[in-house]
N, C-alpha and C positions, 0 to 999 in steps of 0.2 A: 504494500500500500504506500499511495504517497507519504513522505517525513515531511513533519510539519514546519520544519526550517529550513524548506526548499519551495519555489516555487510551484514547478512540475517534475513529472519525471520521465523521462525521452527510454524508448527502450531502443536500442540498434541492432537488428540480428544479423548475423556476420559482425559483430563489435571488433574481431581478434585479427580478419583479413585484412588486407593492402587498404579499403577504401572503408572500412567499418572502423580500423584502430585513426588514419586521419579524420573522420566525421567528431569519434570518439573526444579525442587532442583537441578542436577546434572548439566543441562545444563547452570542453574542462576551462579552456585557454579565455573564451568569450563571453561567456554565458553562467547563470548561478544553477542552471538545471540538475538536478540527481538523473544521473544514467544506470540503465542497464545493459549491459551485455553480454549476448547470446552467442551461443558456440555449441555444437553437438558435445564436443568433449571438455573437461574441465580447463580453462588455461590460467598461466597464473598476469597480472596483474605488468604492463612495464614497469621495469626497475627506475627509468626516468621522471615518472610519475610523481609528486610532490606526495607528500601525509594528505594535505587537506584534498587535492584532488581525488587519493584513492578512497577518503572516507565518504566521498558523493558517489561513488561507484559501485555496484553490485553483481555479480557475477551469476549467469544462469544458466543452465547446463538443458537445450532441449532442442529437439529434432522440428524442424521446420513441416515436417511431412506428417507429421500426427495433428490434426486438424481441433478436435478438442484439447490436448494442453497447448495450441500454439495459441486457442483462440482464448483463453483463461490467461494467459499471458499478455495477452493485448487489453484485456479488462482492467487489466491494473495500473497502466499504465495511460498518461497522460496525449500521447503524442508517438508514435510507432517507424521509425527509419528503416528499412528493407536494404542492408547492401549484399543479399544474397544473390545467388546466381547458377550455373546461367538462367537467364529470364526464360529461355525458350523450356527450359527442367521444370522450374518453380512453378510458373503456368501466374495463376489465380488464387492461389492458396493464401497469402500474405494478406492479399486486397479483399479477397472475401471473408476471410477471419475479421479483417480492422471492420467492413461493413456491418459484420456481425455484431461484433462489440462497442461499436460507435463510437472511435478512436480514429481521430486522422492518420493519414498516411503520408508518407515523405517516401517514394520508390527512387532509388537509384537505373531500375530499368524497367521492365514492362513491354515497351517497345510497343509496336502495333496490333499484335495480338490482344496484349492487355485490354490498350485503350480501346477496339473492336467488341473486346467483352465485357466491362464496366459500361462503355456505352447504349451496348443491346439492354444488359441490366436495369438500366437507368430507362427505356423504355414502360418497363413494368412496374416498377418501384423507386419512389422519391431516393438517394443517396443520403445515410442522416450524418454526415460528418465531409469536408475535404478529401479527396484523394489524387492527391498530387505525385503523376507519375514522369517517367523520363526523364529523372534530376539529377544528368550527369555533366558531360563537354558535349556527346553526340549522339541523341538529343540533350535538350537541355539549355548548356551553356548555348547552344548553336540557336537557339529561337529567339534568346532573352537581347543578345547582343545585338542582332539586327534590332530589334526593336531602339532598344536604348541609342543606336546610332541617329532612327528617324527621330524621334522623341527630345534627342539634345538640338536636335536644329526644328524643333516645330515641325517637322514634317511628316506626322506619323497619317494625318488623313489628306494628303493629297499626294501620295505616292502613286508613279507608270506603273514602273516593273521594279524589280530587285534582284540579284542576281548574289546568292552567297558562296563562296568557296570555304569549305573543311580539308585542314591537313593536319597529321599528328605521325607519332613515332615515338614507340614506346617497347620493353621488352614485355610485351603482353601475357597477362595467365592466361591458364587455358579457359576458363570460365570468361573472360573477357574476349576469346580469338573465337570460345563457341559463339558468341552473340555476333559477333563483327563474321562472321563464315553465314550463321542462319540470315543476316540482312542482306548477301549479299543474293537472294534470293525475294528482296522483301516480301520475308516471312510470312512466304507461300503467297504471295501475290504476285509475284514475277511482272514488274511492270515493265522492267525492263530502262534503256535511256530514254530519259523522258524529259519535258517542260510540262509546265502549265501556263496556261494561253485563257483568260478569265476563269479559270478553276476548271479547265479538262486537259485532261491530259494529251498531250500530244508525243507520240513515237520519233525517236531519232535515230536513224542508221549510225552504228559504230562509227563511220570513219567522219563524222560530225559533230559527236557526243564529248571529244575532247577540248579542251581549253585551257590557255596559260593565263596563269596571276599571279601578281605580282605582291610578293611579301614583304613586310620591314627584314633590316639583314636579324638575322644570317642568313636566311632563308632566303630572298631573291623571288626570282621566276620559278613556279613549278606546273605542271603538267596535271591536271586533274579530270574528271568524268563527270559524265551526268549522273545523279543518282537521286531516286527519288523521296522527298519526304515527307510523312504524315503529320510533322510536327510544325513545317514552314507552310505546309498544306492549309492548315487549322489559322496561322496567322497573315497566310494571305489572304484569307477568305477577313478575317476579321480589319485586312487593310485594304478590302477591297484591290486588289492588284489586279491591271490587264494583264501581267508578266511577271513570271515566280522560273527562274532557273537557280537548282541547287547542285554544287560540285564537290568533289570529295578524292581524298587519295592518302593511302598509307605512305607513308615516305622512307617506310624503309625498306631498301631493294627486294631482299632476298622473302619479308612478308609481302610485300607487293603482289611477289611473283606467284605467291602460293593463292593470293586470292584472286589472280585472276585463272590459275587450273582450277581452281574451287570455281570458279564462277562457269568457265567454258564447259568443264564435268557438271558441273547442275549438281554438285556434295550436298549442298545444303539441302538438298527434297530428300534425305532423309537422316533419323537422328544418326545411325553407322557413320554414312559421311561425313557429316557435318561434324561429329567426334574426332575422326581421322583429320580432315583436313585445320581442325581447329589444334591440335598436336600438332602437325607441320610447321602453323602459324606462330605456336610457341617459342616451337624450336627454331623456328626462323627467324624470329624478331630478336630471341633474345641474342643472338650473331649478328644480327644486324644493331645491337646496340654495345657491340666491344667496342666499336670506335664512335660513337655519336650518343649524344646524349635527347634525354627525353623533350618532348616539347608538343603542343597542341597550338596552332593556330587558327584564325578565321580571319577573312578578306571579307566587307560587303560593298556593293557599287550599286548603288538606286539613282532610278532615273525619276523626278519630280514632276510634277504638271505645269509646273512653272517654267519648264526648262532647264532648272538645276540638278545640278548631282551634286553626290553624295558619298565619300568612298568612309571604310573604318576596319581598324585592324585592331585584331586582339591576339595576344599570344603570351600560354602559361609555358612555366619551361618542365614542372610535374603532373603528369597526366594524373596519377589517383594522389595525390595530395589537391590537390584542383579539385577532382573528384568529389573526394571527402569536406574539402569546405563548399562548396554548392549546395551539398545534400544539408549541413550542418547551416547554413545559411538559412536557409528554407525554412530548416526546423526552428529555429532562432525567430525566424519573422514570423512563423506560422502563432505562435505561443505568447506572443507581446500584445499586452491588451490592444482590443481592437484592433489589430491587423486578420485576424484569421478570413480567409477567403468564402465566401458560398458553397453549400454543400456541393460537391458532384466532381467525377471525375476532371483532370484541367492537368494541364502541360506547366510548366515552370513560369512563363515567362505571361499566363495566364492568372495565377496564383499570386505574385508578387512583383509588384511596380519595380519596371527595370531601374529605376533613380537610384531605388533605397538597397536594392539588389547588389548595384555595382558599388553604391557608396560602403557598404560591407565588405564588399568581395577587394576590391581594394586596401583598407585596413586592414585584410585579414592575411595580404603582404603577397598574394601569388602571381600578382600581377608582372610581366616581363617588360610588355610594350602594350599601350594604349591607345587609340588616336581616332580622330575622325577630322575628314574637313569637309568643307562645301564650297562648290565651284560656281558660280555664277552662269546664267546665260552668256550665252555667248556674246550677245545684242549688247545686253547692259554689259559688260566687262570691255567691250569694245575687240577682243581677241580669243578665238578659242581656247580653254583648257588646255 
């Protein structure tokens, strides 16, 4: 039960992995929350840990797959962070427990499956709490930032089109390469290269589907693809855009290479493959990262009705340290009087105003490079961009 010299108390399941123990840290570090966290097995506590930090902490020992103790566990607790995985294994288990129990959700992934079944859900029956899924870099971070770029120059209701680039590189687990393997399939949708053209989809032959942008250094020019998203999908519709092109690309060679045999073999249409080739990915990225170090970026370029653009760069140099403060982020804004969002499933960047979002995520130091500018007409400036 809640202690009564805490405000709330945040439970995190995966507390002990790569993006459960950063969520973990962030929260101890920012916040006066009592945490718990969840592990199948007993683990002990970091040694880095402060006295007064470990004594806001609690350790629980339970299986995510048994549906009656996982859903007694979410009862007691205030606010519920999911950094379990893969999402494509977990399914619905987490979000229909928290619905059960009437405890918001903070998901680290879900992906399009989720949101497809929360949403049908949400047909039948009102949602009685928040559930806020995709609250990672991709999705996630990738919906909040374009927003926050239109929003700093006023322009978030009279945007053309947008056009955003994702790049990252990282030694991936496997539970992170099976997600990144099952999307490249999206997750049994096969839409294949795509745009959207007033919110339908339009087909792009491979040798079209490419395109270079241009990063802050160190990065430069890179090479990336169409790829389609349900998460830009949701905020183009809510920005009304004639034109939504989204781009994407692992940057490190050797997992590169594995996703695109992943992707020509069609692995991900079943869990075997998708297994297999999510091993390769492991073993691939983590060789690809002996000489290169981690990093996530995003490029956005909108085209305005007025005739202006818009470009904005974001880039963390820790993918699950990054991770872990978005998810901890969220959980932080969700629980501050009066911020809590409207019942029902919602994307990151739906949940929490991108202002107060970055003005955290900033403070919370994982920031590399920031930036956005605006280009004038070409009329009024007197000279092209």
């Amino acid at each position: 039960m809640r202690e009564a010299h805490f405000s709330a108390r945040i439970m995190i399941l995966g507390g002990f992995g790569r993006v459960g123990s950063e969520v973990a840290h962030y929260l101890l570090t920012h916040s006066r929350y009592a945490l718990t966290l969840v592990a199948r097995t007993p683990r002990p506590l970091p040694e880095a840990w402060t006295a007064e930090q470990c004594a806001r902490v609690r350790c629980l020992t339970l299986d995510a797959f048994q549906p009656e103790a996982l859903m007694r566990a979410c009862a007691e607790v205030d606010l519920v962070v999911s950094c379990l995985g893969p999402s494509g294994v977990v399914g619905s288990r987490v979000a229909d427990a928290c619905w059960a129990a009437g405890v918001p959700l903070v998901d680290a992934g879900g992906y399009d499956p989720l949101l497809q079944h929360l949403e049908h859900r949400q047909t039948r029956e009102a949602a009685p709490v928040p559930l806020v899924i995709n609250v990672g870099l991709l999705p996630g971070l990738s919906g909040i930032f374009p927003l926050h770029v239109l929003e700093q120059h006023q322009a978030s209701h009279h945007t053309e089109a947008l056009s955003v680039y994702y790049v990252g590189r990282d030694a991936w687990s496997e539970s992170s390469a099976w997600d990144i393997i099952h999307g490249l399939g999206d997750f049994g949708q096969e839409h294949g290269f795509c745009y959207l053209k007033h919110d339908t989809l339009c087909p792009v032959r491979l040798r079209r589907a490419a395109s270079r942008a241009e990063f802050p250094a160190p990065l430069g020019s890179q090479n990336t693809m169409l790829i389609y998203s349900a998460e830009l999908r949701r905020l183009g519709r809510q920005l009304q855009l004639d034109s939504l092109k989204v781009y994407g690309a692992n940057l490190g060679p050797r997992a590169a290479m594995v996703g695109l045999v992943a992707k020509v073999l069609r692995m991900y249409r079943t869990p075997a493959g998708t297994a297999r080739a999510a091993c390769w990915m492991a073993r691939a990225s983590a060789h690809d990262m002996r000489t290169r170090t981690p990093l996530y970026a995003i490029h956005v370029e909108a085209k305005l009705r007025t005739g202006e653009r818009l470009t904005g760069d974001l880039m963390v140099a820790d993918t699950y340290q990054a991770t872990g403060v978005t998810l901890g982020i969220t959980a932080r804004y969700l629980l501050e009087p009066g911020n809590r969002p409207a019942p029902g499933v919602q994307m990151l960047h739906e949940a929490v105003p991108a202002s107060a979002f970055f003005a955290l995520l900033q403070q919370a130091g994982v920031i590399e490079s920031l930036s956005s500018t605006c280009y004038p007409h070409p009329a009024t400036a007197g000279v092209a961009p």
